[in-house]
Every structure is written in C-alpha cells, then in structure tokens.
MARDO-773386 format. One record per residue (C-alpha): residue number from 1; residue in one letter; x, y, z. Coordinates in nm, 2 decimals. Layout:
<atoms>
[atom NUM; 'A'; [X; Y; Z]],
...
</atoms>
This chain:
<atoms>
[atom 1; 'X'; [1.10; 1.70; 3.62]],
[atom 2; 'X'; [1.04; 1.32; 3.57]],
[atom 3; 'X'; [1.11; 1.10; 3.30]],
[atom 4; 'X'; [0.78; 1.13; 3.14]],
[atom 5; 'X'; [0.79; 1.45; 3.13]],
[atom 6; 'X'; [1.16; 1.54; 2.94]],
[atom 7; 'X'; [0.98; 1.27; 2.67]],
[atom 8; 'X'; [0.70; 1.44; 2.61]],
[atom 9; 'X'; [0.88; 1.77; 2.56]],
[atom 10; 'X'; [1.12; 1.59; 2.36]],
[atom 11; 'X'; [0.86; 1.48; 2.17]],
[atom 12; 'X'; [0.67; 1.82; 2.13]],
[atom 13; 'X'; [0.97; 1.97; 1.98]],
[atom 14; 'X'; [1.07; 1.69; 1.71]],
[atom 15; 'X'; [0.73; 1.72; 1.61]],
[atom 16; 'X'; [0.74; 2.10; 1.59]],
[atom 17; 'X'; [1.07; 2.04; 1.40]],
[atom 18; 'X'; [0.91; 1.83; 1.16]],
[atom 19; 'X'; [0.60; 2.06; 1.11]],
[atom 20; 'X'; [0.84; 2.31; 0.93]],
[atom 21; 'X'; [0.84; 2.32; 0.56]],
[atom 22; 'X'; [1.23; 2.31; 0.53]],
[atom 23; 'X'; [1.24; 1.99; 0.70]],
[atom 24; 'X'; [0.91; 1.81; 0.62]],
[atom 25; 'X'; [1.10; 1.84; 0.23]],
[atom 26; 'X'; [1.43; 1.70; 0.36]],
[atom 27; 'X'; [1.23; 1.43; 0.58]],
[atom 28; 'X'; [1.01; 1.34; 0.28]],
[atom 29; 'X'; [1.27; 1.31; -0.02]],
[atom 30; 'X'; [1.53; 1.19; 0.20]],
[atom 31; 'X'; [1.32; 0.88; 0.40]],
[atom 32; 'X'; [1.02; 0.87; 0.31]],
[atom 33; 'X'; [1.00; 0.89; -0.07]],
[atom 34; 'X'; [1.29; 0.56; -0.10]],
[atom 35; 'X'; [1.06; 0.36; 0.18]],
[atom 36; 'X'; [0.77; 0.37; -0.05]],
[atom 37; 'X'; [0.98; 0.31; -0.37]],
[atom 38; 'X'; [1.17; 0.01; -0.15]],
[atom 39; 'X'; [0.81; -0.11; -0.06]],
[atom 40; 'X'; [0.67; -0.06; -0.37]],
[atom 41; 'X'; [0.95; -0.26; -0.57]],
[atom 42; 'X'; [0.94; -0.53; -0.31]],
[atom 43; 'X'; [0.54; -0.60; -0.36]],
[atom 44; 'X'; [0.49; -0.56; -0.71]],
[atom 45; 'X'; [0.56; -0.92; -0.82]],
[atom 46; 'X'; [0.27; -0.99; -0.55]],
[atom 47; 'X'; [0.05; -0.71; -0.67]],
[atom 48; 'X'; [0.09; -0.86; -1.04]],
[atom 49; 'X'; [0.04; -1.22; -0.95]],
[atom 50; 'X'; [-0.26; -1.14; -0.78]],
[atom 51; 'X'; [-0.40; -0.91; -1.05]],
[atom 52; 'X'; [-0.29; -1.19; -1.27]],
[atom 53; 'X'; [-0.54; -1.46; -1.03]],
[atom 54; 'X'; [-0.77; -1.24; -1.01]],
[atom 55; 'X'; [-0.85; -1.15; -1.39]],
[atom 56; 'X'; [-0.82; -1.58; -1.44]],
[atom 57; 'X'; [-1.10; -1.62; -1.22]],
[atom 58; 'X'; [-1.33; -1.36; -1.35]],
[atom 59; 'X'; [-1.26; -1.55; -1.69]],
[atom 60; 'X'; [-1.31; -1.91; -1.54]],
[atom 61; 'X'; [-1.63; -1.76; -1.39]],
[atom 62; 'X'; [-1.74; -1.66; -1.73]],
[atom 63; 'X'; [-1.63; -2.00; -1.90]],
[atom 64; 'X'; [-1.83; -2.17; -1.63]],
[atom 65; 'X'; [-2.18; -1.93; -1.64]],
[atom 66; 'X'; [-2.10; -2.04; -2.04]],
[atom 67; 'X'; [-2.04; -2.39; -2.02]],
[atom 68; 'X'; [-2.36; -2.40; -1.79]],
[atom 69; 'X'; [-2.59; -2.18; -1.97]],
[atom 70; 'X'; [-2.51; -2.44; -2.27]],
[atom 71; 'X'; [-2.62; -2.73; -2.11]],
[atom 72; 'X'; [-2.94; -2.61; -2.03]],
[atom 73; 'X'; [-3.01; -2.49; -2.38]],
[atom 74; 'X'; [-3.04; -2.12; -2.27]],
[atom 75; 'X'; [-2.78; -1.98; -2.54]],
</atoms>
C-alpha cells in the first residue's frame, strides 16, 4: 500500500466516525458550537457598524430625494 492510499482510508474512516450520531453531538457541542459563538462575538461590532452605515444612508438618501424634490417645487 502507498501513501495515498493509508490517507484515503484514514480519511474514509474519520469520516464514518463522524457520520455517527454519538459523535456528530460531541463534535458539534464540543467544536463547533464555541467556533460560531467565538466568530460570532468577534464580528458583531462590524455587523452593527455596518447596519448602523447602512440605515444612515437610506436616510441621507431620503433627505437628499427631499431636499431635491423641494427645489423643484414638486412637494
């Protein structure tokens, strides 16, 4: 047997490992669930700064459309 092919076995039975119920429940409470609360706590001051941007914008926008429309005597 080469190299390649003790890795793919290797790989076929960690991923027939993981398929099980047992340990897809260990593997998700025990990595995966703090990775996405890591992640998450890590990116929510960008995810509210640009919510924050983007809700000024849609306002300026709607200033603007105003301010213009008022010029031209529309409203």
């Amino acid at each position: 047997m080469d190299l390649e092919n003790i890795c793919r076995d290797m790989v076929h039975m960690c991923a027939s490992e993981f398929r099980k119920e047992e340990n897809f429940k260990e593997l998700k409470s025990s990595v995966m669930d703090p990775c996405v609360k890591y992640l998450i706590e890590q990116f929510w001051p960008y995810i509210i700064t640009t919510c924050i941007i983007f809700i000024l914008m849609i306002v300026l926008c709607i200033i603007i459309v105003m301010l213009l429309l008022r010029s031209n005597k529309v409203v």
